[in-house]
N, C-alpha and C positions, 0 to 999 in steps of 0.2 A: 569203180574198182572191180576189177575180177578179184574168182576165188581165189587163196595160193596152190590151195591144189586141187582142183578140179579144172580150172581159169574160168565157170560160169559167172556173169555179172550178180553182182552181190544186190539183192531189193530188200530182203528183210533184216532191219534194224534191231541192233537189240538194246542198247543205250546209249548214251551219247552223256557224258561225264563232263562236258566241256573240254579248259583249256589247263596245259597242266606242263610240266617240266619234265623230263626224264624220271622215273621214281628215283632213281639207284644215282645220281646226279646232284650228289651233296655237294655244301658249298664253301668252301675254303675262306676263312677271314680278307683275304686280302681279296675276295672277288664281291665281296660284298657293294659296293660300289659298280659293280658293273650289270646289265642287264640278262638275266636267264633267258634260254629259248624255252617260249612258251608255246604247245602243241596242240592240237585238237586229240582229246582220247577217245573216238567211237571205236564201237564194237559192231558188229554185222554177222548175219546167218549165212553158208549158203544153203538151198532150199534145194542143191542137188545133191550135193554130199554132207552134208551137215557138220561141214567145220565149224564152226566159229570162230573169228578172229578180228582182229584190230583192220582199221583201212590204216592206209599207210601214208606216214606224215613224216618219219625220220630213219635214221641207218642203222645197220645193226655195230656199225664200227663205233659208229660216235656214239653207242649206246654201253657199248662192253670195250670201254678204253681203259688205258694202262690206270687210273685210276678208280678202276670197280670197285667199290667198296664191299661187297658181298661176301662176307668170310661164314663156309658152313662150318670150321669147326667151333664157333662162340657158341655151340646151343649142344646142351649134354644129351638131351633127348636126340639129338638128328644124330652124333657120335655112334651113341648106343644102337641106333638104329641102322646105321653104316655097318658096325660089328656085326651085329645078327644076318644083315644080308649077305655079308662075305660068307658066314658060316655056314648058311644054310646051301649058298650056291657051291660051296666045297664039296659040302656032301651031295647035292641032287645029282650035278656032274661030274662028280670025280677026279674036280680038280686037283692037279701036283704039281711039282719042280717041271716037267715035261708040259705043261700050258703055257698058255699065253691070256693074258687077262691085259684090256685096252679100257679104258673109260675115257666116256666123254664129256665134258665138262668138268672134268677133275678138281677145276676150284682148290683147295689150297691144299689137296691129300686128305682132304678128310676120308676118306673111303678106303685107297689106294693104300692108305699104311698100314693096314689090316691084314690086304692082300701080298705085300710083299714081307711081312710081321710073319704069313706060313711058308714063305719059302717059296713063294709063285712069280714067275718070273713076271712084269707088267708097266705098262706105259699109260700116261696121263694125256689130253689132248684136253688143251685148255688156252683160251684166245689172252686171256686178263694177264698182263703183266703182273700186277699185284697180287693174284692169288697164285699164279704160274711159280713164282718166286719164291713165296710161302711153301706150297710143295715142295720145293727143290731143297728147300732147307729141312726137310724132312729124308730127305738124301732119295726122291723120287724122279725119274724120268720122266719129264716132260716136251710137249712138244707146243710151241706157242703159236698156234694158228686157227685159224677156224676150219669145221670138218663138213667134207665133204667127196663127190666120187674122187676129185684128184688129189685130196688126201689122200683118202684109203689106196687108193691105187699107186702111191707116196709109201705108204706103208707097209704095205706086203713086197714092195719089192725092197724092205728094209728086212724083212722076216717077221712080219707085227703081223700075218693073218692067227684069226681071233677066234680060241674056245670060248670063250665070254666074253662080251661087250656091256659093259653098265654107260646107262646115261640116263641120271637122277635127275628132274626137274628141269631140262634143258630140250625138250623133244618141243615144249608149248614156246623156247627162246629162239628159233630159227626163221627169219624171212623166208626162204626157199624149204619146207619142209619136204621137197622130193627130192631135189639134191642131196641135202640131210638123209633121208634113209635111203638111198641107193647105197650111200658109201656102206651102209652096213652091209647090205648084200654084197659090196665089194669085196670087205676085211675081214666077215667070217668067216673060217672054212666050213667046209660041207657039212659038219657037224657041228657046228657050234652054235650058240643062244646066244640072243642079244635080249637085256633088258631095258625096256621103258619103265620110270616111275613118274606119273603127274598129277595134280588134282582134278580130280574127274568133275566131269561137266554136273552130273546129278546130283553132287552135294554142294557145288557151288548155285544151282539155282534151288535146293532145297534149304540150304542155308542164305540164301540171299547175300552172298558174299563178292560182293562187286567190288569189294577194296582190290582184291587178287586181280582185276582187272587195269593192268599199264600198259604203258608201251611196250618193255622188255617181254611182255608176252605176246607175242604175236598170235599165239593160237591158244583156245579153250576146249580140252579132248572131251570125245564122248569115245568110249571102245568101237561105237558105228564110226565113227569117221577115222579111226583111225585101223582100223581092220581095211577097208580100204584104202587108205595109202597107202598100209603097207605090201598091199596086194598087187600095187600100180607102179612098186618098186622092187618088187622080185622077194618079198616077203611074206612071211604065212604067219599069224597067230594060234601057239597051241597052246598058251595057259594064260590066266587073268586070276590074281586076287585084290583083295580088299586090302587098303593100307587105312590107320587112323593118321595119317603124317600129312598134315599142313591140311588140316579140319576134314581129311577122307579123300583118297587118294586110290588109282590104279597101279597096278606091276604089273606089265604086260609081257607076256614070253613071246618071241618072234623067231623064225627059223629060217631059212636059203628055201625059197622054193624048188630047186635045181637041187637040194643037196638032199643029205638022208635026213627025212622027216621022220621025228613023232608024230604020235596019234593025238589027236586035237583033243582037250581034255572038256566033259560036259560044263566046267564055270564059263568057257565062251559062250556059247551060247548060252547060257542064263543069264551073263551079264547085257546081251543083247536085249534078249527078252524083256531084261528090266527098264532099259533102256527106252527101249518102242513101247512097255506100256504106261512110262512115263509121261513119252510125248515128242522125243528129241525130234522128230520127223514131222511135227505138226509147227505150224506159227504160231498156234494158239501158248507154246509151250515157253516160247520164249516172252509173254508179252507180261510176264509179272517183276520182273526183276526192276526194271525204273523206278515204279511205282515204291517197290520196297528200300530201292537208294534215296529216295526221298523223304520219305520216311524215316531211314536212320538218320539222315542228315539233322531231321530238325530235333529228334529226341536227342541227339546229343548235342547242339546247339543251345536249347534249351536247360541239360544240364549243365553246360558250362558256363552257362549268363547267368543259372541260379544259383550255382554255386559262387562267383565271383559279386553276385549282389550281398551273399549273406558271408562275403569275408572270408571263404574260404580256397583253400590254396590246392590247384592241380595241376600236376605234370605231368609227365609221361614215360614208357617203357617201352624199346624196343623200337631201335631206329628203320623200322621194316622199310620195303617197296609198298606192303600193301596200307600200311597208315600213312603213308605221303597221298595217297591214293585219295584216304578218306579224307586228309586235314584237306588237302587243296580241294576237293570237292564242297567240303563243309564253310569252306573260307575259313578256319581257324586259325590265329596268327598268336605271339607271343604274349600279345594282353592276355589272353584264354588259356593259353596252355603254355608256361614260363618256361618251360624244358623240357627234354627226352632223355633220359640216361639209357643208356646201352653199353653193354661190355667188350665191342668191339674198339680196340684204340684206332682203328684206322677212319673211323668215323669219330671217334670224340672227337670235339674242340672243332665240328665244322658245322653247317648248319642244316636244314631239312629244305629241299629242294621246295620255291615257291612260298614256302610256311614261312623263313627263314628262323625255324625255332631252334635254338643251339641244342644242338646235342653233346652230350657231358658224361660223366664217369657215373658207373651205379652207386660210388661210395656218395653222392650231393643226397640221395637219398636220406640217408641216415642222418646227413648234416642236418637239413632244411627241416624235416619229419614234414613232409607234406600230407594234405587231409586225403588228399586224393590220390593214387597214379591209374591213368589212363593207360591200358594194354593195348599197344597197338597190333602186336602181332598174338593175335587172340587164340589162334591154334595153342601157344605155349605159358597160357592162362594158366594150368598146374604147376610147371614147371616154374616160373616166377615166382607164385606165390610161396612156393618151399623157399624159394633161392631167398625170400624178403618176407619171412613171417614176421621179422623182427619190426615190424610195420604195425602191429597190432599194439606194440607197448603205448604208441598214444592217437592210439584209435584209428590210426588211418584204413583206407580200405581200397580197395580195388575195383575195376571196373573197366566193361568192356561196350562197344557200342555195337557189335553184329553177333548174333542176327536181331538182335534187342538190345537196348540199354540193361546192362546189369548191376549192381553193386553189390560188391561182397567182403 
């Protein structure tokens, strides 16, 4: 396989996870009977540009179809954090009724109701029937396709060129990431900012977080590799900060290289710096991650064979992409772990891709009192445990398996 965006041939390896189902690819009762497609998940360097990404095994249609399950607004913490970025972007740019505000990946208006909540005029670009919908019933404008130059160039001759462009968590979902940020350069006008938010490369191999590693991600950013793509498509990086959102996280400002630039703000380069003295440029840098998937594999194998020898009862929380990640890596099936509750309905009552472990309503919790629940999606660790202190009246406890086995 070449790189996606460079196209050099990809040599350095950086995991190889086996074989595994779509994460987001939950499983309806009545298909239970029938066989899952099972995939290869590796992951690769390239060692000219230092993407990282998936090789390539499956589509992005058949990956983000009319039944996505993927709703951000289930989680208070991502809300709250949608609200703050509207507001701060209102005031850096001066946003008003005379903008235009586009996002991409819209997902079900979690963000977008914010932005038309001030009066800002704004459109949604979102491929998923199922969250596409959900927005609309937010009384949001949507557009159900996938983005790219002949969108955007679709859209400005609709009048949608962009003082703002947000695209939260969706920059690492795209096969073609150059077709992808062209369009940007297409749909902003000469003044306008586009934002990137994703999990940055240096906390996921600081953190040893390989669950965040599926299919639906095609790519794993470092700010080095993605300072050049955006540079290979008519775009220029002038700010970078620090997110804590999905275990540490970039925002990255982007501008028309062609249009009126800001001044490049000095967090680029530091973020660079940090970067390269990390290692992201070295092979040496990528060769600890396996080692530490193996590792978590067995500590938590381990606790869930102890705890089920000594009679004790665990489930789960949080029907994520990245705990299908881990259960099917771990092999953990429903002897081991009875259930996942999660407060999504469009996922109750179906089952976990490969694991086939039902996922259920967060009220089975309080029914069952189990000794254990298992946090899949480990980022929102705090957050749980407020939502479910009432866990403590007969002792149960919590527990997460990256970047360590914890209980608490």
């Amino acid at each position: 396989m070449n790189c996606r965006g460079c196209g050099t041939p990809l040599a350095l390896p950086l995991i190889d996870l086996g074989t595994s189902p779509p994460s987001n690819a939950y499983v309806r009762a009545d298909q239970l009977e029938q066989a899952e497609q099972w995939v290869p998940l590796k992951v690769a360097v390239c060692q000219q540009c230092w993407l990282v990404q998936t090789e390539d095994y499956t589509s992005a249609d058949s990956l983000f179809d009319a039944e996505y399950a993927y709703f951000s607004s289930f989680s208070s913490t991502w809300l709250a954090h949608a609200e703050r970025y509207v507001a701060e972007m209102v005031e850096r740019f001066g946003l008003d009724a005379d903008s235009r505000v586009v996002e991409i990946a819209a997902n079900d208006g979690y963000l977008l109701q914010y932005v038309t909540g001030r009066g800002i005029p704004c459109l949604g670009v979102e491929p998923t029937r199922s969250t596409a919908q959900a927005a609309r019933e937010k009384g949001l404008q949507i557009r159900e396709l996938f983005f790219g130059r002949d969108t955007a160039a679709q859209l400005v001759s609709e009048g949608w060129s962009a003082d703002l462009m947000a695209a939260n968590n969706v920059l690492a979902h795209v096969p073609d990431i150059n077709d992808f940020l062209g369009g940007f350069a297409t749909l902003l006008k000469p003044t306008g900012v586009a934002t990137f938010e994703f999990p940055q490369l240096l906390t996921l191999m600081a953190g040893q977080q390989f669950d965040t590693l599926y299919h639906e991600h095609y790519s794993y950013l470092s700010l080095t590799a993605v300072q050049t793509l955006c540079e290979r498509n008519g775009l220029e990086v002038f700010d970078v900060s620090q997110l804590s959102t999905h275990g540490g996280s970039l925002r990255v400002f982007v501008q028309r290289l062609d249009g009126e630039r800001r001044d490049v703000q000095p967090a680029v380069q530091q973020q660079l710096q940090a970067e390269l003295a990390a290692g992201v440029k070295t092979p040496e840098y990528y060769a600890t991650l396996a080692p530490a998937a193996e590792r978590i594999k067995h500590e938590l194998l381990r606790f869930l064979l102890q705890a089920k020898a000594d009679g004790k009862r665990v489930v789960g929380y949080g029907a994520a992409a990245k705990g299908n990640t881990l259960l099917n890596y771990a092999g953990v099936k429903p002897d081991l772990l009875a259930w996942v509750a999660d407060a999504n309905p469009h996922k109750q009552g179906k089952y976990l891709p490969g694991s086939r472990i039902p996922v259920v309503s967060p009220e089975r919790i309080d029914l069952e009192k189990p000794d254990y629940v298992l946090v899949l999606p480990w980022n929102l660790l705090d957050e749980i445990t407020l939502a479910f202190v009432g866990i403590r009246a007969w002792d149960g406890r919590f527990v997460i398996a990256i970047p360590e086995l914890i209980i608490r």
